[in-house]
Structures are given as C-alpha cells and as structure tokens.
N, C-alpha and C positions, 0 to 999 in steps of 0.2 A: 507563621507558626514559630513559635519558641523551640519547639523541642521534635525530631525525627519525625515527621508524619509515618503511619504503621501502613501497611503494602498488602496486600490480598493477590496474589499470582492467580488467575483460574485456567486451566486448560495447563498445569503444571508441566507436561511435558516440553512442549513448546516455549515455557517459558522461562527455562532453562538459560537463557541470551536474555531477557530481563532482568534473572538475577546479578547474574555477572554482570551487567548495569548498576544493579542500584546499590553491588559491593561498592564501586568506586564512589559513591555519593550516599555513605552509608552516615555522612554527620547531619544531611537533610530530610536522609529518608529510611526504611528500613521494612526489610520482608517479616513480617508475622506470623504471616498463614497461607498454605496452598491445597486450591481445591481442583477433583480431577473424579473421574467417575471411574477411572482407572486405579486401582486396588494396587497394582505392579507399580506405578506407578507413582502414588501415593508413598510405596512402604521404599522406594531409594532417596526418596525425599527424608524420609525417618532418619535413614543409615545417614546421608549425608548430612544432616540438619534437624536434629532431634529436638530443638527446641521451637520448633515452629507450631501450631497447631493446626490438622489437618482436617479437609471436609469431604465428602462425599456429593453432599449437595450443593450448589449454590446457594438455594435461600439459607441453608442453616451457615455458613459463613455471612449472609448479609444480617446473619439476625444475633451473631453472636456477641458482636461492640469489638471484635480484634483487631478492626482496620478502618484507617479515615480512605480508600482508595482500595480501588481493583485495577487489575490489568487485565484485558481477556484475552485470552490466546485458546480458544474457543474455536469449533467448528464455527464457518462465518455464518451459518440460516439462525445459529444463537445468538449474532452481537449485539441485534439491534432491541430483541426483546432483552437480554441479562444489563443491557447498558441501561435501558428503563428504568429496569428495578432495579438498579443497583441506585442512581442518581433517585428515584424515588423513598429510596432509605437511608438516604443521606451522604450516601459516596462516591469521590471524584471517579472518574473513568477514563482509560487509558485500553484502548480499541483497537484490537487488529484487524489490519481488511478482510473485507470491505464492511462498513459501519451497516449497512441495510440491503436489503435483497427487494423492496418491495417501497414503489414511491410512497404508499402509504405510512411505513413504516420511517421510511423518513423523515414526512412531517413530523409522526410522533415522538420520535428520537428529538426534534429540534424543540417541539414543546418539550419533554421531557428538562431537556438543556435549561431553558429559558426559566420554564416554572422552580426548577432546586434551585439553580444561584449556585451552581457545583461547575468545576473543572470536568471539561469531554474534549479530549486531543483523540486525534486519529493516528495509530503508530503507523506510517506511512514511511518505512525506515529508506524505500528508495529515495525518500529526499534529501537523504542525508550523504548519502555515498561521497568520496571523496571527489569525482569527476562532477558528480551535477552539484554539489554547492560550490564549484570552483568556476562552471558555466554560471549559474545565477548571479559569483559577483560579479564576473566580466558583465553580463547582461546589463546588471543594477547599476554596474559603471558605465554603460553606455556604447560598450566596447564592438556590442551587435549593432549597434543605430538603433533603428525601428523596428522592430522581430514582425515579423510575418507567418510565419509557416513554422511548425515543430512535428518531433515526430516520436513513437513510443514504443514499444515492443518486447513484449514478455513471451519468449519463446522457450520453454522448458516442459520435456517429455516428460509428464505425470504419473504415465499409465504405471509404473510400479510403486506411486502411492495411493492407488486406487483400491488397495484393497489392504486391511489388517492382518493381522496374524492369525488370524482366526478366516481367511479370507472370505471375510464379511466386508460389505461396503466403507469407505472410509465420505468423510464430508468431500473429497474430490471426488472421488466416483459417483457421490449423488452430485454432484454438481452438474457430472457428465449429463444425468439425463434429463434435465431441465431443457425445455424449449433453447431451438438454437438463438444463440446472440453472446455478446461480446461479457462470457461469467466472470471474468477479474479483470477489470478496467484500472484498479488504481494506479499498478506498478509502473504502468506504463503509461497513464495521465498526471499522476502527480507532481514531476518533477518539470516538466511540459507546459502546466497548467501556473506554476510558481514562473517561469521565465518568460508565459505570456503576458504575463499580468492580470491572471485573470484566479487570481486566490488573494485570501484578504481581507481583511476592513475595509484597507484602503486601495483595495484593487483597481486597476482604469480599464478596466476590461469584464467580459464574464463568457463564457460557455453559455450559448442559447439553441442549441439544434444538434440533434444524434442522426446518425444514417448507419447504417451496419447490414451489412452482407456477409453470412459464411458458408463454409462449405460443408459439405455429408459430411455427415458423421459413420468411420468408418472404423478409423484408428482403436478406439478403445475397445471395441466388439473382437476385432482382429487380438488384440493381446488377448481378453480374457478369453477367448478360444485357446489359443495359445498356453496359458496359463493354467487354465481350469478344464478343457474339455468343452467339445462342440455342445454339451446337453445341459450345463448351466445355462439360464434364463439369459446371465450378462453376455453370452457367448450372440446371442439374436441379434442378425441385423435390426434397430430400432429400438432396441432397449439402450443405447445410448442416443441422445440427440441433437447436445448444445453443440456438433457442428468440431470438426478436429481444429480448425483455423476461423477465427472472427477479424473480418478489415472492418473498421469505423472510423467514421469522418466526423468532426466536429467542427462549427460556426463560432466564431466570438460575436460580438455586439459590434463590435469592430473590424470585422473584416478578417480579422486572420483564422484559419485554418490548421488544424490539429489534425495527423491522422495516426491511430492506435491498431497495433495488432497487437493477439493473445492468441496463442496456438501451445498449449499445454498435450496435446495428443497424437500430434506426429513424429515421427521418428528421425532424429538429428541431434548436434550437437545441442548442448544451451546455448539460448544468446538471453539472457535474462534481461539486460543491460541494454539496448539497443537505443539509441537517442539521436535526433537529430533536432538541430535550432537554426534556422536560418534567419539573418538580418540583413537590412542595407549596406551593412558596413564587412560582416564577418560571417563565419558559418562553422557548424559542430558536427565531426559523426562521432559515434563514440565507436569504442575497441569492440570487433564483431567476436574474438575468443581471447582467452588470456595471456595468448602470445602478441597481441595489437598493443598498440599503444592508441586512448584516444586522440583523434585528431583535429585542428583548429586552421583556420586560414581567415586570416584578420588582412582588410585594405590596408595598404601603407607599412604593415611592415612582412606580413610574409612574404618568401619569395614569389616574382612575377610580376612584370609593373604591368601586360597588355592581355588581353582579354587572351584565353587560351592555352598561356605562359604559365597560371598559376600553379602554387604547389602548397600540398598540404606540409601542415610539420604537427608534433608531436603537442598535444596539450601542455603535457609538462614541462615543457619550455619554458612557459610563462608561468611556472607555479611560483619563484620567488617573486613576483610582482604581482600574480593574482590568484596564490590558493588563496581558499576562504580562509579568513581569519580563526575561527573555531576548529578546524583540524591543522592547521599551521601550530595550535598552543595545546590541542587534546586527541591531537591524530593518534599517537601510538596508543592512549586509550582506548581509545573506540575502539581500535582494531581489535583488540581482546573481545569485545563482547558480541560479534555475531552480526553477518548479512552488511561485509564491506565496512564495517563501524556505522552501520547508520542505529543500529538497537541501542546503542550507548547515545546518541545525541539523539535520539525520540523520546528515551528515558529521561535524557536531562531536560530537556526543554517542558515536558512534560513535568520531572521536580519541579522544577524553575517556576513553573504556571502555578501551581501547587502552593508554594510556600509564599509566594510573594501575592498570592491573590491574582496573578494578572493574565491577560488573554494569552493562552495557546496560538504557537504560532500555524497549524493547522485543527482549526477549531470546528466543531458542528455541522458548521454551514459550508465548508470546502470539505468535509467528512461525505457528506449528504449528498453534495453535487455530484462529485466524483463517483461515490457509489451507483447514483442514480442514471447513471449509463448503460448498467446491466439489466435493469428491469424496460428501462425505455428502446434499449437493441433490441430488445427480444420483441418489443411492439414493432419496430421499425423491417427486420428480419419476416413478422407478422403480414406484414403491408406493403413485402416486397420491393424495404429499403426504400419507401420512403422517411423524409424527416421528420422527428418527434419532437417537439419545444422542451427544454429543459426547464421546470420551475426557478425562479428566481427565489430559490429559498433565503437568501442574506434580508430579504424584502418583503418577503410574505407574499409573493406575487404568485399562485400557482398556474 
C-alpha cells in the first residue's frame, strides 16, 4: 500500500492496547473508527479522539468505506461469525482469541480466508512475550536438540470479570456455563505449539489428537453466591459447568506431547505465563510469579557436568547472545502497549502482513487448529477423555 491502511478497533474497550500499537506505526497504519455497543464507552473514545468515526453496529462500520481492516476485541462466540463478514466485505482481519468456538465454524472462517484473498492473523499476543520468543530462538537455533514434550498453562481467577456493572453476564461468565472442557486453549498452546514445530506453512510437525479431563465446576457458583445472594439463578449448583480446572493432552504427528491447563475459576494467585519445553539437549520452566526469574538448563554449559548435579540458572543469562532479535531492537516499545509487549508485535506483524501483501506469521490455519481444542475437549470430556482427531485444516483433510 502507498499510503496508512485505515484500522476499524471493534470491541473498543479492549482495544485500548491496540491503539497504543498502531500509535507507534502510525506512518503504516492508522485508527479511523471504533465500534462498541457500549455507549460509555463509545463517548471516552470521543473525548479522547474526536476525529475518529464511531459505530454502534458492526455491520454499519463494515458498510461505511472508513476502513481497509478491523481488529476484534470482541466477546470471543462473536469472532468467528464478525471475522466472516468482515473478510466478506472486503476487510483484513486482526482476531482476538479464540478465532472459533465451533469446528464448524472453523472450516468457515478458513473458507471465508481462502475465498477474499484478505489478511486473517490471530492476535495470539502470548506469542509474543519477551520469554517465549527468546525460547523459540534458542529452539530455532537448536539450542533444545529435538523438543519432545512442552507445556502450557493459563491460570488466572476470572470470577470477578464474570459479571458487568450492571451484574449482568459478561462473555466469561457465559463461557463458564458451556459444557465442560478446556474454553481458552490458546494462551497456553500457542507459544508451545510454535516451539514444537507444529505451526506454519512450513511446519515439520502438526497437532493430531485432544484428550481433556476436568474437574466440577464449583468455583464460579461459590463467588456469585458470594457476590449476588444464594437466590440468584448463577448462585445454583449447575448453572456453571465448563468445569473450574481443564488438564489436556495433545499428540503430534510425530510423537511429541503437549500438555495444556486452563483454570480461570479457582482461587490463587495468577500464573498466566506458565511454560515449559523440554529437549534432548536443554529444558525451560518459566517464572511461576513476578518475583522468579524464568529458568533455563542447557547441556554443556549449565552448571552440573553428572546426572543429579544439575542446576538451573536464570533465562536472562543468555539474553545477550539469545533474546530474540525483534525485542532486543523494539523491546521498550512493546512494553508500552499492553499484555508483556506482545499487543505491540501482534499489531506489527499483523501491519507488516497488511502492507506488504504477505503471509501472517500466525495465520487461519494455526488460528483454527489452536481454537479447535475447545469444541473437540468438550467432545473428548463427552466420552470421558477419550481422544478426538483434530482436522488437518492447512490440508483440507477433516
């Protein structure tokens, strides 16, 4: 493109870390319009940015010509139908997780994709953080050997964004009462899923099998009793379901082994961050609160030469010789704009796809897969944990 591609924010609240994004890449790109069904929220968008134009609806920003791109920051049961029609009327898309709730929904989303001939990244901002793209290079350098085993874990107590100001349901609280299985899969597959080899074009690997087991769902009944009174409906044992804690297992094509937890409903600190990478050579855990450091033990040079002996040391040891490249030159940016700096290099790679025509580096088909763990847990949780084939969607193979 010659000249700023025009930006569409929808779900304006949230998308707040997008703007502060696309300020710092404002000679590529530029906010035009933000849309929000929220009124309050709409009118601080005014005060702060009076020259924007704002929408109520969706379709009437898709119909209005203000913008080549949207961003959704969207309740997630909206992504996969607003991503549709957005790529249906001609604009790129820029998708917060999870891309679909429903395997169906993600074949359509992939045709959707295929048929515009439009840009679809998935803002997947955990893959950005400054610990997992500084694992990925060592990975890409070889530094693991042959990865084997990885690990994932989005542990963060929800239950006081379960409910609005109005304390009416919020998109997490209906999340809660969906059939149990594993409802936000990506935070803690994404970064996992990039270090096994199993995201890509040119992936050498792929996710072929889901198993997921969780436990009562107890947690979120327990606060909104708490919160609301025993004689609210959401007070009921059973009017939550998807389960306080989801463990899932995943197959590669190859032999290696993913395992994923999400537990957004019990009571603890965060551990939003949680990762682990095990290889022949080296092994990762990450920092379990913000007073760790993550931690690294590489053959040959950490300490320890005999089985027993070893010792971990601090990741950032080896940052002069292995941060990633792109927050070594735009770290202190990112950091400004929200969720570790990964909102600022989703948003660029994301411009970047945008202006230059070329493939997202998480595109459709690792959008799809990734998502497609929460509609397949939930069959698997079904069938009492047995395993579920995942489509081969990069291949059309369902």
């Amino acid at each position: 493109m010659t000249r700023p591609f025009r930006v569409g924010i929808v779900g304006a609240n949230r998308g707040g870390g997008y703007g502060r994004a696309l300020a710092a890449l404002s000679d590529q790109a530029a906010v035009t319009a933000i849309c929000d069904v929220n009124r309050d929220v709409l009118a601080g968008w005014q005060t702060a940015q009076p020259e924007l134009r704002r929408f109520g609806r969706f379709e009437d920003l898709l119909d209005s010509g203000v913008c080549d791109a949207v961003m959704l920051a969207t309740p997630m049961e909206l992504h996969a139908q607003q991503a549709i029609l957005a790529l249906s009327a001609g604009h790129h898309v820029l998708s917060e997780v999870i891309a679909a709730c429903t395997i169906d929904d993600c074949w359509a989303l992939v045709e959707a994709v295929e048929s515009s001939g439009k840009i679809y990244m998935l803002a997947e901002n955990y893959c950005y953080t400054r610990p997992a793209m500084m694992v990925r290079n060592l990975a890409e350098q070889g530094v693991f050997g042959d990865v084997s085993y990885g690990e994932g874990a989005y542990i963060h107590d929800c239950r006081p964004l379960m409910f609005d100001a109005r304390l009416e349901l919020t998109w997490r609280g209906r999340l809660g009462r969906t059939e149990p299985g594993n409802g936000y899969p990506t935070h803690s597959l994404g970064p996992v899923a990039q270090w096994l080899g199993c995201a890509g074009p040119g992936a050498s690997d792929r996710l072929t099998a889901v198993v997921t087991l969780t436990t009562p769902s107890d947690a979120r009944s327990r606060y909104a009793r708490e919160l609301l009174g025993p004689e609210r409906p959401e007070s009921a044992r059973g009017f939550f379901r998807l389960g306080d804690s989801a463990s899932t297992l995943l197959r590669t094509a190859n032999g290696k082994v993913a395992y994923l937890r999400v537990d957004s409903a019990s009571p603890r600190p965060h551990n939003m961050t949680h990762y682990v990478l095990q290889g022949a050579d080296a092994a990762f855990v990450a920092a379990r609160h913000p007073a760790e450091d993550p931690l690294i033990w590489i053959r040959g040079r950490s300490p320890g030469s005999t089985i027993g002996d070893e010792a971990w040391e601090s990741l950032w040891r080896y940052a002069e010789e292995y941060e990633h490249p792109r927050w070594r030159e735009r770290g202190e940016i990112a950091r400004r704009s929200g969720h570790g700096g990964g909102d600022f290099f989703v948003v660029e790679d994301f411009v970047r796809a945008v202006s230059e025509g070329s493939a997202p580096p998480i595109d459709v088909y690792d959008a799809v897969t990734w998502s497609s763990v929460f509609p397949l847990s939930v069959e698997s949780v079904r069938t009492g944990g047995m395993p579920k084939p995942i489509p081969d969607f990069r291949n059309r193979q369902r």
